[in-house]
DRENDO-1510 file (C-alpha; in Angstrom, 1 decimal, always signed):
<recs>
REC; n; res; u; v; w
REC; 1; UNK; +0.0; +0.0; +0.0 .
REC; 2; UNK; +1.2; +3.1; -0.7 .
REC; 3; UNK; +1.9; +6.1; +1.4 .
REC; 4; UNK; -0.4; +8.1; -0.8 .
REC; 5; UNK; -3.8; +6.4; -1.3 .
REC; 6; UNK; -5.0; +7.9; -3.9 .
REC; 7; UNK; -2.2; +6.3; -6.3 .
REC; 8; UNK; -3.7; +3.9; -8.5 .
REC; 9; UNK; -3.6; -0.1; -7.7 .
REC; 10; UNK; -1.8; -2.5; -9.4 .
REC; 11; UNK; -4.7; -5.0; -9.6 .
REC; 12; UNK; -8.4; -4.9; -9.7 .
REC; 13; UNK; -9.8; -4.2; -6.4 .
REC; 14; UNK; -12.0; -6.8; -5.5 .
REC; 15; UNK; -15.4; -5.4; -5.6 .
REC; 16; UNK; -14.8; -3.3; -8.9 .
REC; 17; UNK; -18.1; -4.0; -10.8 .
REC; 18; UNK; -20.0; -3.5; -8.2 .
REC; 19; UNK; -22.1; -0.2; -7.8 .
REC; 20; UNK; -24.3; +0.9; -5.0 .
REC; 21; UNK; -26.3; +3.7; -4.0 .
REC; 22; UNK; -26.0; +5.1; -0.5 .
REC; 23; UNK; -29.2; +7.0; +0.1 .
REC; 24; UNK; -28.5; +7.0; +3.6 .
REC; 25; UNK; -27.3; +9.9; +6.2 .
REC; 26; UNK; -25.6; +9.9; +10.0 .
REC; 27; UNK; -23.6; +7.7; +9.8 .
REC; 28; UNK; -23.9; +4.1; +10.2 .
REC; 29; UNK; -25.2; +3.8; +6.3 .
REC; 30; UNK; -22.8; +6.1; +4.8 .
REC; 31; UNK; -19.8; +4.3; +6.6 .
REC; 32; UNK; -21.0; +0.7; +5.1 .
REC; 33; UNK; -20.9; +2.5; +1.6 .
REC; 34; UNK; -17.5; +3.8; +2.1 .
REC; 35; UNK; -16.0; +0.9; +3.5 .
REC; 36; UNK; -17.5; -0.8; +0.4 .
REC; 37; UNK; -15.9; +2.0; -1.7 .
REC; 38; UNK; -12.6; +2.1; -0.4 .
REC; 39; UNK; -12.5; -1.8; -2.1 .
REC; 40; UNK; -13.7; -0.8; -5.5 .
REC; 41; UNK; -17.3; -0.6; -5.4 .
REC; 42; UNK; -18.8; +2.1; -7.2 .
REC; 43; UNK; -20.7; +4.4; -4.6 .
REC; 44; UNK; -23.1; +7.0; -6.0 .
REC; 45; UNK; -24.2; +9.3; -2.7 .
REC; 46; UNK; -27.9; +10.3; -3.5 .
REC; 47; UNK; -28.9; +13.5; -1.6 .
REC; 48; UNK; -31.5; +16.1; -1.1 .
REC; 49; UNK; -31.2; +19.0; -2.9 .
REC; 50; UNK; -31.7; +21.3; +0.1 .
REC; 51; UNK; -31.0; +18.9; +2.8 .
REC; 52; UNK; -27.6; +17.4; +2.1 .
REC; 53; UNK; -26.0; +14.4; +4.3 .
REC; 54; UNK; -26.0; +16.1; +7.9 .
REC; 55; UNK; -22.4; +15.2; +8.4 .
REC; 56; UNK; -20.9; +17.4; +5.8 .
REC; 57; UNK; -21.9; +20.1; +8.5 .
REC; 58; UNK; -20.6; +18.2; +11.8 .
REC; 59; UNK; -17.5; +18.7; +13.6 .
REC; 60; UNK; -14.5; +21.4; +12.2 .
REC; 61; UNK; -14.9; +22.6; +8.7 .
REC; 62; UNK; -11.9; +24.1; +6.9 .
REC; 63; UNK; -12.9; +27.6; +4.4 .
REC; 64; UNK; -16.3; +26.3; +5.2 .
REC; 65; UNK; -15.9; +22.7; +3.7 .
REC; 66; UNK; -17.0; +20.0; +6.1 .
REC; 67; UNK; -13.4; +17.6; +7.1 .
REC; 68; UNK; -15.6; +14.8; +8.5 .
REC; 69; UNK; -17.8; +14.8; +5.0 .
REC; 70; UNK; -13.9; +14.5; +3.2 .
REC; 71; UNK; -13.6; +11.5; +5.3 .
REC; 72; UNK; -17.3; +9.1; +4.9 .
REC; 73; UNK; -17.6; +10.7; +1.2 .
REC; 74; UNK; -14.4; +9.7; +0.2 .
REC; 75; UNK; -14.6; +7.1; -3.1 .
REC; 76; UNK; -18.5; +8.4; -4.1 .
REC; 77; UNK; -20.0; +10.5; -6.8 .
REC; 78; UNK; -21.9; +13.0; -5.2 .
REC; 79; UNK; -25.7; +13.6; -6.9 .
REC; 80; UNK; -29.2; +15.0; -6.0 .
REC; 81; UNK; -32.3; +13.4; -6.5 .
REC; 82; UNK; -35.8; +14.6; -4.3 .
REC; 83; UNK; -37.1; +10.6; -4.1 .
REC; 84; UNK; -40.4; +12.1; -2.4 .
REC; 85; UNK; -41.1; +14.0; -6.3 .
REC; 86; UNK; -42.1; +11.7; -9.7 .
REC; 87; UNK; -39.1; +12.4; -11.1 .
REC; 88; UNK; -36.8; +12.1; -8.2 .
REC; 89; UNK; -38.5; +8.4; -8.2 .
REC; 90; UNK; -38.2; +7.9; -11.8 .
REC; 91; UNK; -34.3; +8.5; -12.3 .
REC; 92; UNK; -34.4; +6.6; -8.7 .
REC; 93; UNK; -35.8; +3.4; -10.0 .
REC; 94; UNK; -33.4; +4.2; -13.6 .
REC; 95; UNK; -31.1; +4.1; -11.1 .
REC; 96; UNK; -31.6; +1.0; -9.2 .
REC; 97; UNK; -31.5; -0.6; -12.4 .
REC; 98; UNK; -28.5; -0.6; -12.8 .
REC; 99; UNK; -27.2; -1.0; -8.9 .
REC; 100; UNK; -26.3; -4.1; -7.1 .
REC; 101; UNK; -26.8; -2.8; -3.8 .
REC; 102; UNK; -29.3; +0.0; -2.3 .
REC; 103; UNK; -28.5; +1.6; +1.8 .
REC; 104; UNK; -31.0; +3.6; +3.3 .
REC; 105; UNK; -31.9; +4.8; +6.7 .
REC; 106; UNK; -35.0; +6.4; +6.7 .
REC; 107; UNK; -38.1; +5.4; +9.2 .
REC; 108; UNK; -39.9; +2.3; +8.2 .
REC; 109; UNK; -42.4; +3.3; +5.7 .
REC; 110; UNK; -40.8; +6.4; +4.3 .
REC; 111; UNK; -39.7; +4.8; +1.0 .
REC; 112; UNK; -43.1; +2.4; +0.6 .
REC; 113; UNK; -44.7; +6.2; +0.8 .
REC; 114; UNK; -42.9; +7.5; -2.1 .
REC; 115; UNK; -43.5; +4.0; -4.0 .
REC; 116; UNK; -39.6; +3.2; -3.6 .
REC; 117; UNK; -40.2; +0.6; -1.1 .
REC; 118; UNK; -38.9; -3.2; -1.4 .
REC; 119; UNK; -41.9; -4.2; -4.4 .
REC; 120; UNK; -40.8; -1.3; -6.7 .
REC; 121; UNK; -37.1; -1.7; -6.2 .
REC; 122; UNK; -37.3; -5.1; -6.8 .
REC; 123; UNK; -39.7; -5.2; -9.7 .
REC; 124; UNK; -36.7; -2.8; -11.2 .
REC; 125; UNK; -34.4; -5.3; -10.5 .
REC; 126; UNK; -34.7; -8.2; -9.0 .
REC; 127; UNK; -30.8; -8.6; -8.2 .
REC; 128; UNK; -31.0; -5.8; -6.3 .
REC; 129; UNK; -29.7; -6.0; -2.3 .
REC; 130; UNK; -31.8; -3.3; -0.2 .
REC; 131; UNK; -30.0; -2.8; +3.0 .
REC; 132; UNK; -32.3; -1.1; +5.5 .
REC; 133; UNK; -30.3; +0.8; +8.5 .
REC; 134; UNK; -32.8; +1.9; +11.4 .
REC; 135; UNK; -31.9; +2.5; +15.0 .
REC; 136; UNK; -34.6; +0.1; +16.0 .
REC; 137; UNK; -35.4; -2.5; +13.0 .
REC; 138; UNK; -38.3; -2.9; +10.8 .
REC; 139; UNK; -40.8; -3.9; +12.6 .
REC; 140; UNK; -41.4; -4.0; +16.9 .
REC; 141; UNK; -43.2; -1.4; +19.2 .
REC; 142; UNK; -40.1; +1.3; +18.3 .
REC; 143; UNK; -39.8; +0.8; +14.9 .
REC; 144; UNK; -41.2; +4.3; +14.2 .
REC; 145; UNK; -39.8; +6.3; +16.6 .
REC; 146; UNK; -36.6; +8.4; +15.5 .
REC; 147; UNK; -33.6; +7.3; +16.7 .
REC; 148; UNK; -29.1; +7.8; +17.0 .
REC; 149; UNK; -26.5; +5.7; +17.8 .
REC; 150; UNK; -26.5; +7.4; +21.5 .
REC; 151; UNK; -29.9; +5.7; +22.4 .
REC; 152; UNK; -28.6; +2.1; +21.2 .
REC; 153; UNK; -25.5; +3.1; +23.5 .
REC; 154; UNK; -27.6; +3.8; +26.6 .
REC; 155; UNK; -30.3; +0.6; +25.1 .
REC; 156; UNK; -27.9; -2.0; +24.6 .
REC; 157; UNK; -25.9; -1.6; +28.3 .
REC; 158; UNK; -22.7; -0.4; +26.8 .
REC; 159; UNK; -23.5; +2.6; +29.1 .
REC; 160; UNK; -24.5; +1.1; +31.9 .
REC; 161; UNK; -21.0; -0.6; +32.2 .
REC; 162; UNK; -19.3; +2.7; +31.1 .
REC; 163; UNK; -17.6; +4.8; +33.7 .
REC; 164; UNK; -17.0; +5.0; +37.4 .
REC; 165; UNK; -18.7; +2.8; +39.9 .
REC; 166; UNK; -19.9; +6.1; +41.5 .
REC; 167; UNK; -20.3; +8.2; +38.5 .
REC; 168; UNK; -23.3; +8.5; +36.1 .
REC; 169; UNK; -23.7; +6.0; +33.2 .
REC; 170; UNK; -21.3; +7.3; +30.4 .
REC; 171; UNK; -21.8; +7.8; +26.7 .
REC; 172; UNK; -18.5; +7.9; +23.9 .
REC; 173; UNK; -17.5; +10.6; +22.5 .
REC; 174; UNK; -17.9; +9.7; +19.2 .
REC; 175; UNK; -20.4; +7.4; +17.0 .
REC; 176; UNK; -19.6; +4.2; +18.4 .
REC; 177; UNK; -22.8; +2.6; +17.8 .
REC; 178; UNK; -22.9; +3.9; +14.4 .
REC; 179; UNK; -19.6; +2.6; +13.8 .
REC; 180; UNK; -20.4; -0.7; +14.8 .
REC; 181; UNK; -23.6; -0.9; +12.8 .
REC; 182; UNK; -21.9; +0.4; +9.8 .
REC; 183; UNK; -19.0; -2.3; +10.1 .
REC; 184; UNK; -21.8; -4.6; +10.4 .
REC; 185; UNK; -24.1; -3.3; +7.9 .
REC; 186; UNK; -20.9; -3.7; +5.0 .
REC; 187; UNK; -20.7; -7.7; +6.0 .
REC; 188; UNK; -24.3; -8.1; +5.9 .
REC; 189; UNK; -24.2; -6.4; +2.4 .
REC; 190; UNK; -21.2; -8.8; +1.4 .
REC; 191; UNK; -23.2; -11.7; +2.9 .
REC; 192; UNK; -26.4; -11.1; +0.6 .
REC; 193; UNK; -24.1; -10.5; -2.4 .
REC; 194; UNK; -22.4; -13.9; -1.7 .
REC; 195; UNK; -26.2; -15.6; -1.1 .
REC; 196; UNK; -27.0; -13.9; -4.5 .
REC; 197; UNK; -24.2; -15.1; -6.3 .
REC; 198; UNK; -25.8; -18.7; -5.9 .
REC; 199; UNK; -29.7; -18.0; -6.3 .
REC; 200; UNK; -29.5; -15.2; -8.5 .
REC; 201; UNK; -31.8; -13.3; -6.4 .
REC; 202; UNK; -31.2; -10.3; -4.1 .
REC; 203; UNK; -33.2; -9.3; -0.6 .
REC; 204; UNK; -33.4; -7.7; +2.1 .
REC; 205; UNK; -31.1; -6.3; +4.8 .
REC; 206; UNK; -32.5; -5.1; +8.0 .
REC; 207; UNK; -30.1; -3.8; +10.3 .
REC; 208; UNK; -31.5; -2.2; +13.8 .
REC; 209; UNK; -28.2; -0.1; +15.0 .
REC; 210; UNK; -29.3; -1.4; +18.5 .
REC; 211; UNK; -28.5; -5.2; +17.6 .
REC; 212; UNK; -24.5; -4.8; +16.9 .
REC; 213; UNK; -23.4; -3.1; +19.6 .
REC; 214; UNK; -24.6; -5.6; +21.5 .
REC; 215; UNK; -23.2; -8.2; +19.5 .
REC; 216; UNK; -19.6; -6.7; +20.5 .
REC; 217; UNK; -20.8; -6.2; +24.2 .
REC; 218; UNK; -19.7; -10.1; +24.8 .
REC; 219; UNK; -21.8; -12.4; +26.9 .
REC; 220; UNK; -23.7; -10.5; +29.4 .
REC; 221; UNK; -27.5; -12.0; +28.0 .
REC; 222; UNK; -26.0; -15.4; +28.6 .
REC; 223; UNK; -24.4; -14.2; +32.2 .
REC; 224; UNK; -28.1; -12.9; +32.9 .
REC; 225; UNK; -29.8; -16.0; +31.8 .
REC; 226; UNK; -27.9; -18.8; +33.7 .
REC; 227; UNK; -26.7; -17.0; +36.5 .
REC; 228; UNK; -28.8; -13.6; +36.5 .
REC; 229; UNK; -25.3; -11.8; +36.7 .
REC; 230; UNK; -25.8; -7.9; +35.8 .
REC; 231; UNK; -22.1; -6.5; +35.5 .
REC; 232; UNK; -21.6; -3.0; +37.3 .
REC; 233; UNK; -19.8; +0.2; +36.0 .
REC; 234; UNK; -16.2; -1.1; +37.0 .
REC; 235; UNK; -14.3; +2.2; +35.6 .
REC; 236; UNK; -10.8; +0.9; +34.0 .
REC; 237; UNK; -11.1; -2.1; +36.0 .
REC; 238; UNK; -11.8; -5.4; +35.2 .
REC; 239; UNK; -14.0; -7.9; +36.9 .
REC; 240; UNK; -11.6; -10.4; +34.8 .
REC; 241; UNK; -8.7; -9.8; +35.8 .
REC; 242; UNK; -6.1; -7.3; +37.1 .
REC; 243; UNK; -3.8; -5.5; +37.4 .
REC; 244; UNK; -5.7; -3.9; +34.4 .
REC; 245; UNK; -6.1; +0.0; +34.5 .
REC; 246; UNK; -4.4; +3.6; +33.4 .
REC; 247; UNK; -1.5; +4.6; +35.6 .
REC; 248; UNK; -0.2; +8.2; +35.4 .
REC; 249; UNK; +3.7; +8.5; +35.0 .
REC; 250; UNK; +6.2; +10.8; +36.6 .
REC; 251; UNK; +6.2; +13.1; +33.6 .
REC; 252; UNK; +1.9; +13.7; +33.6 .
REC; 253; UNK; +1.4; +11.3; +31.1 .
REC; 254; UNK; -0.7; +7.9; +31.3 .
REC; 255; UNK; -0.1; +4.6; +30.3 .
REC; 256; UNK; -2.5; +1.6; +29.8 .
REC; 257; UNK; -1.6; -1.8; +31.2 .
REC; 258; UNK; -3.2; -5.3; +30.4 .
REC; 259; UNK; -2.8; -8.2; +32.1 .
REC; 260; UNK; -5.3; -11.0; +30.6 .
REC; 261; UNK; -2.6; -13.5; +30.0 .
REC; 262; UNK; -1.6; -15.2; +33.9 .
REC; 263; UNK; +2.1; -15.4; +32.3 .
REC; 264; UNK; +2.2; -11.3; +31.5 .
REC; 265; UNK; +0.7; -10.9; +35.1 .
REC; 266; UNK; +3.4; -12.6; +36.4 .
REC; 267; UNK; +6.1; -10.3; +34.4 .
REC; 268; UNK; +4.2; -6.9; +35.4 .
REC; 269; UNK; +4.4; -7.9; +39.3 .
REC; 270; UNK; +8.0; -9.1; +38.7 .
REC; 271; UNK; +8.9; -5.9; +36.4 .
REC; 272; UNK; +7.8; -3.3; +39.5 .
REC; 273; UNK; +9.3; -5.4; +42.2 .
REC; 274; UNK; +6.2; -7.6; +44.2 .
REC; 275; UNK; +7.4; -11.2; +42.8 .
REC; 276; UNK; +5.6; -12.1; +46.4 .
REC; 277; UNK; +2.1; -11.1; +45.2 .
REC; 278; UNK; +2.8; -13.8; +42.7 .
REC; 279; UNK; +2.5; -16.7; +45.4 .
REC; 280; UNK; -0.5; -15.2; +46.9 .
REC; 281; UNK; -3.5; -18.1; +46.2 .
REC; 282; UNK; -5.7; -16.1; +44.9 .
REC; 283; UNK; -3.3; -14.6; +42.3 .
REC; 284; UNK; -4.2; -18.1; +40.2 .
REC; 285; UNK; -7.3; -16.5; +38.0 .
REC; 286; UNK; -8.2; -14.0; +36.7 .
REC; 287; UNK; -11.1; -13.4; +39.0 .
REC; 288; UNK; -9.0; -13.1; +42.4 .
REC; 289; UNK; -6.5; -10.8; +40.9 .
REC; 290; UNK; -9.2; -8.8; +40.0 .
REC; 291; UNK; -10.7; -9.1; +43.9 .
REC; 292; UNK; -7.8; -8.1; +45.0 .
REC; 293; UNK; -7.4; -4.8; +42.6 .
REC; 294; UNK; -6.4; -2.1; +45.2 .
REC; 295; UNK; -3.4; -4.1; +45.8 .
REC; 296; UNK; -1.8; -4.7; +42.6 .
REC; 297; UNK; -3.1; -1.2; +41.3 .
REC; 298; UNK; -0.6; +0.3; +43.9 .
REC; 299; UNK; +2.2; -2.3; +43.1 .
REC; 300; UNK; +1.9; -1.5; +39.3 .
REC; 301; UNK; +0.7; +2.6; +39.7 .
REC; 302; UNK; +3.2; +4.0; +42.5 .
REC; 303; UNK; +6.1; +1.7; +40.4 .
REC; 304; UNK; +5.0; +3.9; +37.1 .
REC; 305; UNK; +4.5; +7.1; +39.0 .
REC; 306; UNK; +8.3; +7.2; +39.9 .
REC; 307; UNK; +9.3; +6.9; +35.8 .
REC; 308; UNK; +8.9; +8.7; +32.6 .
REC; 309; UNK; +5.9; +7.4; +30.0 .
REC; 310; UNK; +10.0; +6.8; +27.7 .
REC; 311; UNK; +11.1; +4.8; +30.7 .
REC; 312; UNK; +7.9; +2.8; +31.4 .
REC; 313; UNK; +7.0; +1.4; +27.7 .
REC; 314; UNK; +11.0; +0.6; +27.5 .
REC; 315; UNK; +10.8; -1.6; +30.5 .
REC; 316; UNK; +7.9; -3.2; +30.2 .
REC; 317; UNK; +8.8; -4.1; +26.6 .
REC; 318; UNK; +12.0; -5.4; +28.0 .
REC; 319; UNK; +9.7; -8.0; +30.4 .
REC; 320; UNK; +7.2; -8.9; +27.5 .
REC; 321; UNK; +4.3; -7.3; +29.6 .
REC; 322; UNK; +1.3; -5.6; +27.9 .
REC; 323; UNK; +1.4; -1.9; +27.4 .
REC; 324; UNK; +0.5; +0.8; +25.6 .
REC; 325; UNK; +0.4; +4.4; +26.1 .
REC; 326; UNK; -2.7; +6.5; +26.2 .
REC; 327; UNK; -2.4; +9.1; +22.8 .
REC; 328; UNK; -4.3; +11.3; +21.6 .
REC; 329; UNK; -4.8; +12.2; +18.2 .
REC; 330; UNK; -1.3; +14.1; +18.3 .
REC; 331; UNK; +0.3; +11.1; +19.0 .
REC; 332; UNK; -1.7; +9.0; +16.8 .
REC; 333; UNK; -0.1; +10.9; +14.0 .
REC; 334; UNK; +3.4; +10.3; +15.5 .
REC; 335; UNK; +3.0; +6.9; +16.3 .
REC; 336; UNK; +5.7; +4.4; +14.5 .
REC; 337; UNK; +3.6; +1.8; +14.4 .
REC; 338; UNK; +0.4; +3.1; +12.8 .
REC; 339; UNK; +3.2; +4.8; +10.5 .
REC; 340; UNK; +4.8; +1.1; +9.6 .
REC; 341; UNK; +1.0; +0.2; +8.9 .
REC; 342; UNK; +0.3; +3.3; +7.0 .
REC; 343; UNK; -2.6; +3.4; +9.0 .
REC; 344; UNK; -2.8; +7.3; +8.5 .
REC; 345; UNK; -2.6; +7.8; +4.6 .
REC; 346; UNK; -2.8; +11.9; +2.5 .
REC; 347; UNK; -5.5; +11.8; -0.2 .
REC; 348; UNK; -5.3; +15.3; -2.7 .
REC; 349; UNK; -8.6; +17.1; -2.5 .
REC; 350; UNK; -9.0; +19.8; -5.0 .
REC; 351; UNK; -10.6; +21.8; -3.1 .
REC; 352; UNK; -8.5; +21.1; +0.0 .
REC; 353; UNK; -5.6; +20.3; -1.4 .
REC; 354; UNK; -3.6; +17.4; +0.7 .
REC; 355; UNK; -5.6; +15.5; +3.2 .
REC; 356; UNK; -4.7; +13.4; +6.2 .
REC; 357; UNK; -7.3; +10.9; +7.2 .
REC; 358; UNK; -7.7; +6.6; +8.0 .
REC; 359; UNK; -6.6; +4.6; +5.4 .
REC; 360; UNK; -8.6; +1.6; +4.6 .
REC; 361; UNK; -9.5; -0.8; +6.9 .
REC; 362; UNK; -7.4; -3.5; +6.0 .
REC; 363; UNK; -4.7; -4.6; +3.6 .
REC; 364; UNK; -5.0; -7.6; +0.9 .
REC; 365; UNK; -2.2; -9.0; -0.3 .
REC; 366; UNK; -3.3; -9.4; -4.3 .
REC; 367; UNK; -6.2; -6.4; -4.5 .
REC; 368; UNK; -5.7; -4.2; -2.0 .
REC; 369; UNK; -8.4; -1.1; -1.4 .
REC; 370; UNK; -7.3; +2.6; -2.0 .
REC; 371; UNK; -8.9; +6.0; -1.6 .
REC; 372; UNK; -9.5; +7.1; -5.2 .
REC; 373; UNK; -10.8; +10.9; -4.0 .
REC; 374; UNK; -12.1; +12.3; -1.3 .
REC; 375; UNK; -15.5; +13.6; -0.2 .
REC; 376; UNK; -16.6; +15.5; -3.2 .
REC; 377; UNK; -18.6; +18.9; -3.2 .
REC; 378; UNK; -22.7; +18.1; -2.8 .
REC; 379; UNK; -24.2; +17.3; -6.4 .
REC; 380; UNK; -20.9; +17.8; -7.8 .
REC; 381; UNK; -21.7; +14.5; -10.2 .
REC; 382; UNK; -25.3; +14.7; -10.9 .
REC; 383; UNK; -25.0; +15.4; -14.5 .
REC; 384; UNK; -22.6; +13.1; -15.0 .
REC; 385; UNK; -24.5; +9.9; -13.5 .
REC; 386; UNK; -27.9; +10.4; -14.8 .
REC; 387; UNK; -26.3; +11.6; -18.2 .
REC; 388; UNK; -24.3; +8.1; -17.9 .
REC; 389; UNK; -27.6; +6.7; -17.2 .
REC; 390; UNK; -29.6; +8.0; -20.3 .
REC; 391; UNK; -31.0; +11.1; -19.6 .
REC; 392; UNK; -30.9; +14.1; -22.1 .
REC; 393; UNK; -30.2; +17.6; -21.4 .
REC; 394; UNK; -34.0; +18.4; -21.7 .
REC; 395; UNK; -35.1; +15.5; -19.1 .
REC; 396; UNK; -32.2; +17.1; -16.9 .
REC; 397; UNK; -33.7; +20.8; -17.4 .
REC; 398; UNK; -37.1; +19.1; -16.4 .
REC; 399; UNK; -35.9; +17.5; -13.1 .
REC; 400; UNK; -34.2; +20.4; -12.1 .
REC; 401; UNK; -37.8; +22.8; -12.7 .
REC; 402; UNK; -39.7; +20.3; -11.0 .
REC; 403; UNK; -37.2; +20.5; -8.1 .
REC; 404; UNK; -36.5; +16.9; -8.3 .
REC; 405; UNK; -32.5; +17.7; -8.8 .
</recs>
């Protein structure tokens, strides 16, 4: 891969051919489509005309150009189309058509009332996978109600386990649940493609943004069932084991320590000088280390607390222990290891000019993903597509009178 991602690949990326239309806003929707992108696919971003995607408007914008739209718009062609307005839903259906793959978000129904639901889309082309991204699903006593990422953070328990034992319930700073739900929505996509590829026949994706998170969550409904075990806000800790937490060193910085592995918890207690904590009976599991926290916190934390962030990663590198230190996005951007992985990659934006941002997910050996462009200006490709797609400069006039474009 190379340091630049918008260099051309030396092979066909494997989903070349394929072309989907993300019709979908904030976020988990758009991220499938760009992680679908970044390996070929050909993403066409359908948006309002007045309302574009809400994210080219969130977080920092540079000379008024949204950074985290350069980011989920990278690899799409950017077009309007009003689906509510007949010829919104004409070039729509044109356009389906031709797709392999439809995401939208909107509430159940929304689509079925501008005759764009699952019948019409499918009568256009019966190939066709329709990937469906609600907070709550298609159907159940929420499925109408509006809904964010944040609410299937705080509804799945991922909050209720977040934060101090003393402190409120604690939300991320960021679109986690999006994230996951977009992650997941991509390999439900890939999974329906795959199913089509032996019965010739698309279908349906519903994906309730509520349901991955707590896929990742682990095996707390199972806990619940057989034991009725409800896990408490532990803070860093880790009813699993320990010593497991963030210790602050002598220079102000932090450091994050694991100890899962009974071998590396045996190095970290020899590394900082307690080898006798090691013949302590409950030091065995997991589960007694962790009862006995407030011991081996203090072992490992006032042994960092007397050394330098340089000093304590060196060491416990030396002693094969787990460590890592806390960075923020500063030290991200240093970091030798994401820069080994080129992890961090610069794209060329015209309007922008050079871009820092992820690179793709993951490398493939033989047909490795790239970022072709960034996120393009809103409508920038309208023309283009529906010209590709047969439409003459007089239906394009029309669409744009009728205030379908």
């Amino acid at each position: 891969m190379s340091t630049s991602a918008t260099h051309p690949v030396s092979s066909p990326q494997p989903l070349a051919g394929l072309r989907v239309l993300d019709l979908a806003t904030l976020f988990a929707g758009p991220m499938a489509a760009t992680l679908l992108g970044d390996f070929g696919a050909e993403v066409i971003k359908v948006e309002h005309p007045d309302r574009p995607d809400p994210s080219r408007g969130h977080g920092p914008a540079k000379h008024g150009v949204g950074l985290w739209w350069k980011v989920l718009g990278r690899n799409k062609r950017a077009i309007t189309l009003d689906l509510s307005r007949p010829g919104g839903r004409a070039a729509l259906l044109r356009l389906a058509a031709t797709a392999d793959v439809v995401i939208e978000n909107f509430r159940p129904g929304t689509l079925e009332k501008w005759e764009l639901g699952w019948t019409e889309l499918s009568a256009a082309n019966p190939r066709l996978i329709l990937a469906r991204v609600t907070a709550f699903g298609q159907f159940g006593p929420y499925a109408h109600r509006p809904g964010f990422g944040t609410l299937a953070e705080a509804m799945s328990g991922f909050a209720a386990l977040t934060g101090e034992p003393d402190a409120p319930p604690t939300l991320p700073p960021f679109g986690l649940a999006d994230s996951v739900a977009g992650l997941a929505t991509a390999y439900a996509v890939l999974t329906a493609l795959a199913a089509r590829g032996r019965t010739g026949e698309g279908q349906v994706v519903d994906m309730a943004i509520i349901e991955p998170i707590l896929a990742v969550l682990g095996p707390h409904p199972t806990w619940y069932d057989q034991l009725g075990h409800v896990q408490e806000r532990t803070g860093n800790r880790s009813a699993n084991n320990a010593p497991r937490n963030t210790y602050r060193t002598a220079d102000g910085l932090w450091v994050a320590v694991s100890t899962s592995a009974q071998s590396v918890a045996e190095r970290v207690m020899r590394l900082v000088g307690r080898p006798e904590l090691i013949e302590e009976p409950w030091f065995t599991t997991g589960a007694g280390r962790a009862a006995h926290a407030d011991v081996l916190d203090e072992a490992v934390g006032s042994w960092i607390a007397s050394r330098t962030r340089d000093e304590v990663l060196a060491a416990f590198e030396k002693a094969e222990a787990a460590v890592a230190p806390v960075q923020d996005v500063r030290d991200v951007m240093a970091d030798p290891q994401y820069r080994a992985l080129k992890t961090i990659t610069t794209v060329d934006d015209p309007e922008l000019g050079p871009l820092r941002m992820q690179n793709v997910l993951f490398r493939l050996s033989s047909t490795p993903g790239a970022i072709r462009w960034a996120g393009r200006p809103h409508g920038a490709d309208t023309d283009a597509v529906l010209t590709e797609l047969g439409l003459t400069p007089a239906e394009l006039r029309a669409l744009r009178e009728e205030g379908a474009l």
